[in-house]
Steps between C-alpha positions, in 0.01 A plus 500: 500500500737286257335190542338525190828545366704253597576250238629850311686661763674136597564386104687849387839453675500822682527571815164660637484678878267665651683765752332770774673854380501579857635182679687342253292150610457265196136441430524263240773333341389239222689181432778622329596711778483199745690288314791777466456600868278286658220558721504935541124544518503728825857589512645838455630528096838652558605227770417180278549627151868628594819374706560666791249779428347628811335880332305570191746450215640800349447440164141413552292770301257528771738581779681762273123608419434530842805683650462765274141540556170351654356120375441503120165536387283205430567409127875629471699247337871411549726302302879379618723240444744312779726258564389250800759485761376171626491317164722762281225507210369798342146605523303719311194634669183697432323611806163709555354678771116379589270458759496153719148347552560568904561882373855517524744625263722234363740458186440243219824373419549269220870370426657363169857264574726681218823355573544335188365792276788714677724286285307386181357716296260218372365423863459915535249500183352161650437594860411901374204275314358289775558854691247657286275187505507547894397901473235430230370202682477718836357813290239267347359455852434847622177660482611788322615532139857601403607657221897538472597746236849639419664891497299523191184411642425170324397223646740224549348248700178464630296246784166294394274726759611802257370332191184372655410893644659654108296248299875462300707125443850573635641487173278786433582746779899413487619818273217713563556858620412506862262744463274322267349337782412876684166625422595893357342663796753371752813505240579846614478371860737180415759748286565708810542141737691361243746773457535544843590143592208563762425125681213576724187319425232761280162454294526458150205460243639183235416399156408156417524372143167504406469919571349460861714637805493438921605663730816334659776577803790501328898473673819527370810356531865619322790254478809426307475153342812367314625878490153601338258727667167397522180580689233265644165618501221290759184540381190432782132536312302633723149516319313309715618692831438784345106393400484384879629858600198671245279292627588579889436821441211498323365267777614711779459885348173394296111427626427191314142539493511895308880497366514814657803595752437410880583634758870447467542599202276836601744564741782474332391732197357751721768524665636589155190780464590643825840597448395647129251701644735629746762650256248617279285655803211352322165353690410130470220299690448171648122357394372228714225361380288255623135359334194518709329200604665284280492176798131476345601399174738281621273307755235498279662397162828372615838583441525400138257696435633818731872474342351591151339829663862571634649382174285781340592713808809509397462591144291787581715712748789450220252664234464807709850456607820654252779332399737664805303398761495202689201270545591195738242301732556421833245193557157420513348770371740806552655622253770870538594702213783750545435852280802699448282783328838718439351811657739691734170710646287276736167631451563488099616103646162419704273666181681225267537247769133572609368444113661137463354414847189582341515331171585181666199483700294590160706223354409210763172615531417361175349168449680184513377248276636162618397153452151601434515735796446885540692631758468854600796590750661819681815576637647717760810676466795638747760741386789664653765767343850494503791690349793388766622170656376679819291181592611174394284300235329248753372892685394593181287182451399509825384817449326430132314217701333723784399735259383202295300411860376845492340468210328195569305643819459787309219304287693290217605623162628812579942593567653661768802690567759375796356699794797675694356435821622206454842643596419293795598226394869641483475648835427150622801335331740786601419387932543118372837573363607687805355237738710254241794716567513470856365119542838432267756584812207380765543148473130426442584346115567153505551183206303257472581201275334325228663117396594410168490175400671278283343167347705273334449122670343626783475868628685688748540887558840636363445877594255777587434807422477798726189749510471776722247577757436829696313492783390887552459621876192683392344294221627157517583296267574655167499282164824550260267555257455820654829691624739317231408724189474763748818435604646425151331889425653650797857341513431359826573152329850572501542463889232257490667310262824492689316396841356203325807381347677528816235301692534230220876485571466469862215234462780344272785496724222299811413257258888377425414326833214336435494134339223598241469836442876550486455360127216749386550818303296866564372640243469914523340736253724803388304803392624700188599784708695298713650367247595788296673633788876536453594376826313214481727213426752637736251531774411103448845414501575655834239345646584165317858576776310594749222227572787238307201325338534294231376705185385255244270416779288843415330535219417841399202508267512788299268618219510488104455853539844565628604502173337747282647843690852442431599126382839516515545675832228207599652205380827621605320492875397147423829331438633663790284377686509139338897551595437518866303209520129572543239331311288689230122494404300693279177578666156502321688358225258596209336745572797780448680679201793345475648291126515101535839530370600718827486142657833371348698796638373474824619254787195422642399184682112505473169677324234547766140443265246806630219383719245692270586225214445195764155596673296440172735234392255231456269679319675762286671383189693798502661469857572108403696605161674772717585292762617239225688700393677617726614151663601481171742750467619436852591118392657639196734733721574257777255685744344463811118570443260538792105586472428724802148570586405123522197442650267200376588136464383544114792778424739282660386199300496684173874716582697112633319364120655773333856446651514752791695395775517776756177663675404754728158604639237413742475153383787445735468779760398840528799721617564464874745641747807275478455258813177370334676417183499131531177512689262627281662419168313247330647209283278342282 
């Protein structure tokens, strides 16, 4: 980390360690240090750097800091004098809290020798000079700009990253009220931080020079320099993270062939819908819509030629559609629009809903006229009602899609209502969750495995992640595909969820005996409900005593989703459970709700890309600038990024070109019960 540094750190005349907040081991000591002390790389601080010193020094900010509370933060600064009891020579120092490239927390610790200055005022002035050279010279190098401004907020001092992101000389900016460089929307914001001597990292929009503004993270620091009060402000653009974020989302939430909302997105704002329509008591309606024959035009013209007619598809169910409903397509050539027609009668609902059903079909009946062709199409549509949160949204599609069926055998361009005999359907899923409920305490679920490689030099599997299999006395096997939302629905995933987590433990604890797997991790889902529970992190920890497994040797792999119910309460969760040792990942990475910027706050130790962005990897630009993306981010953020979902020698060509290092899929083996493990995983 300071090679590139060197001839500075070695030419200034201060002493410069390195120094684990938690051990007290010296990381680094430059040559100043070695010359004073000798060799102390290695060696515990308060034993080499002291006579007959055998605890952390009293007078040491960070002890004092840490007897009267927890570690400091990363970015608190201390600064202390002392006089060396080894060489009797007076030190000033300026240390800061960061994180070590291995993770840990450490102290920078840079010393000035101020004997002399203790008794000449000249040397004082002299070595106070060469002081600041040090701090400006160390400033100069960060990666955020700092703007130091006094009680009277203006700038005093300023580093050459601050001028560059300002458009300002330093000359310029020394003198300047502070808040010159705050675009007026945020100076409200930065008022109330300022005032309140509040140093926890925000957003903050700036103002350049030249009238433009970004939007920045901004953290403050107040200290007492020379018996003055002054403030330093970090200032972290983050523009282009934030264009990545936009462009994530539009990505994931947004069909790139229409523009219009996929299914996602649909889900997300109906969700919305639903809960309106519930307080108001008001009728909305799910439209699935599907065009009739439309393979034809594709075989026969090709797909060029058959995205224009959806293009046009598109534009035509949003000119019979208002402004407060929601048009969205789903694929191919289905497309769902969600009515809330604000009617709290239902027949006065199906009249209204019944009319737009109608004008649709007029609508694509008419010709299309494209490329020289005349296309003459027909659709069928599926609709179902809803005015409570009775059935949950993938039901309700369900349901819109049957109908949608209906219509289609019913002869084509026509719509049908949901049928209620289709109650069925919920009769059958109410036996599978009770057969779930009892195969949970029967001991007929069981984990199998799936590897996860690692390819740096070579390759070699450094976990695997669990998946759960239920082999049903009556009916066999069952996919997770099918009882896992069920379960999810039901709350059955709660004591599902714990069974898996202890069987991952247990599998664990056998493996500390085996020479290869003893160094893999498990990887285990955690649903939101299981999650949200408030017993949840307790309930890990006791089993953490009672299986005496080594934690960071689970990684739970929770979703971006997590997040959006109740983020504090959430990320709260997360650091406790980053305290206790287990490894973090944030499943589907990509395809949730969650803000970019959540990633700084949390403690997590990988991003887990979606499978649905890796199958058409090759061949979708979309997927490929997703994927880009997001190994992007992840090497920005120190991250662990694995593709799961691998399955072709091509996406593992293209995902090693673009950097990835960690894979998972059944390129190198199909989940298996865990004595085949090293059996049937392939190594290419």
């Amino acid at each position: 980390m300071f090679d590139p540094m060197e001839v500075i750190l070695n030419s200034t005349g201060a002493l410069v360690y390195v120094i684990d907040v938690n051990t007290y081991e010296i990381l680094y000591a430059n040559e100043r240090c070695k010359e004073e002390f000798g060799e102390i790389t290695g060696k515990v601080c308060y034993k080499e750097l002291q006579r007959d010193q055998y605890a952390p020094c009293n007078f040491c900010p960070l002890y004092q800091y840490q007897e009267e509370s927890n570690s400091p933060p990363i970015g608190t600064i201390f600064e202390w004098e002392n006089q060396n009891s080894i060489n009797n020579r007076h030190y000033m120092f300026v240390e800061r809290i960061i994180e070590w490239r291995d993770g840990r927390t450490v102290k920078v610790q840079i010393g000035i020798d101020i004997t002399i200055q203790k008794t000449l005022e000249k040397e004082i002035l002299k070595e106070k000079d060469n002081a600041i050279d040090l701090f400006e010279t160390i400033i100069d190098s960060t990666i955020e700009g700092l703007i130091i401004y006094n009680d009277n907020n203006h700038c005093i001092r300023v580093n050459g990253v601050a001028t560059k992101l300002f458009g300002y000389t330093r000359e310029e900016m020394i003198g300047q009220n502070v808040f010159n460089f705050i675009a007026p929307s945020s100076h409200d914001l930065v008022k109330e931080v300022v005032t309140k001597r509040n140093q926890d990292p925000y957003k903050s929009d700036m103002l350049r020079k030249d009238g433009s503004t970004f939007s920045a993270i901004l953290r403050g620091k107040d200290l007492v320099l020379a018996g003055e009060k002054i403030r330093i402000s970090a200032v972290l653009d983050i523009t282009d993270i934030k264009k990545k974020e936009k462009e994530i989302l539009r990505l994931a939430h947004y069909d790139s062939l229409t523009e219009l909302p996929n299914r996602l997105l649909l889900k997300e704002l109906l969700g919305h819908m639903i809960k309106r329509n519930m307080y108001n008591s008001y009728y909305g309606a799910l439209l699935f819509i599907d065009l009739d024959h439309f393979k034809i035009v594709n075989d026969t013209k090709g797909h060029g030629i058959g995205d224009m007619v959806l293009i046009e598809t598109a534009k035509r169910i949003q000119t019979i559609s208002r402004q407060t409903d929601i048009v969205a397509r789903l694929g191919g050539d289905e497309f769902v629009v969600a009515v809330e027609p604000l009617l709290t009668d239902k027949d006065s609902a199906i009249t209204n809903i019944s009319i737009m059903a109608k004008k649709i079909l007029e609508e694509l009946q008419k010709p299309y006229l494209i490329a020289d062709n005349d296309f003459r199409l027909t659709a069928s549509i599926g609709i179902v009602q809803f005015n409570d949160d009775y059935h949950s949204i993938d039901e309700l599609m369900k349901f819109a899609d049957s109908a949608m069926y209906n219509a289609k055998e019913n002869g084509r361009n026509e719509y049908q209502f949901f049928d209620p005999k289709l109650q069925q359907m919920m009769e059958i899923k109410a036996l599978l969750i009770e057969r779930l409920r009892k195969s949970i305490h029967a001991n007929v679920m069981f984990l199998y495995y799936q590897p996860q490689i690692m390819v740096v030099s070579r390759q070699q599997i450094v976990g695997v992640e669990a998946l759960i299999r239920w082999n049903d006395p009556q009916h066999g096997m069952i996919s997770p595909a099918s009882f896992i939302p069920i379960a999810e629905e039901c709350g059955l995933i709660i004591p599902l969820g714990e069974w898996i987590l202890r069987e991952a433990m247990q599998q664990l604890k056998r493996w500390e005996s085996d020479s290869i797997k003893k160094e893999w991790r498990i990887s285990v889902n955690v649903s939101f409900k299981q999650f949200e529970k408030e017993s949840f992190v307790s309930l890990l920890k006791s089993m953490v005593n009672e299986y005496k497994i080594i934690s960071n040797k689970l990684r739970l792999e929770l979703t971006e989703s997590l997040l959006i119910k109740n983020t504090e309460v959430a990320l709260d969760k997360i650091n406790m459970l980053k305290d206790m040792g287990f490894s973090l990942s944030i499943d589907d990475f990509g395809t949730g709700y969650s803000s970019l910027s959540y990633l700084k706050q949390l403690p997590i130790d990988e991003l887990k890309i979606d499978q649905s962005f890796i199958r058409d990897l090759v061949i979708d630009h979309n997927d490929f600038i997703i994927v880009e993306t997001i190994l992007s981010i992840g090497r920005k953020f120190n991250l662990e990024v694995i593709a799961e979902g691998v399955e072709t020698h091509e996406q593992y060509e293209k995902l090693l070109s673009m950097g990835c290092k960690y894979f998972q899929g059944y390129l190198f083996g199909k989940p298996v019960k865990e004595e085949k493990l090293l059996i049937e995983s392939a190594v290419y």
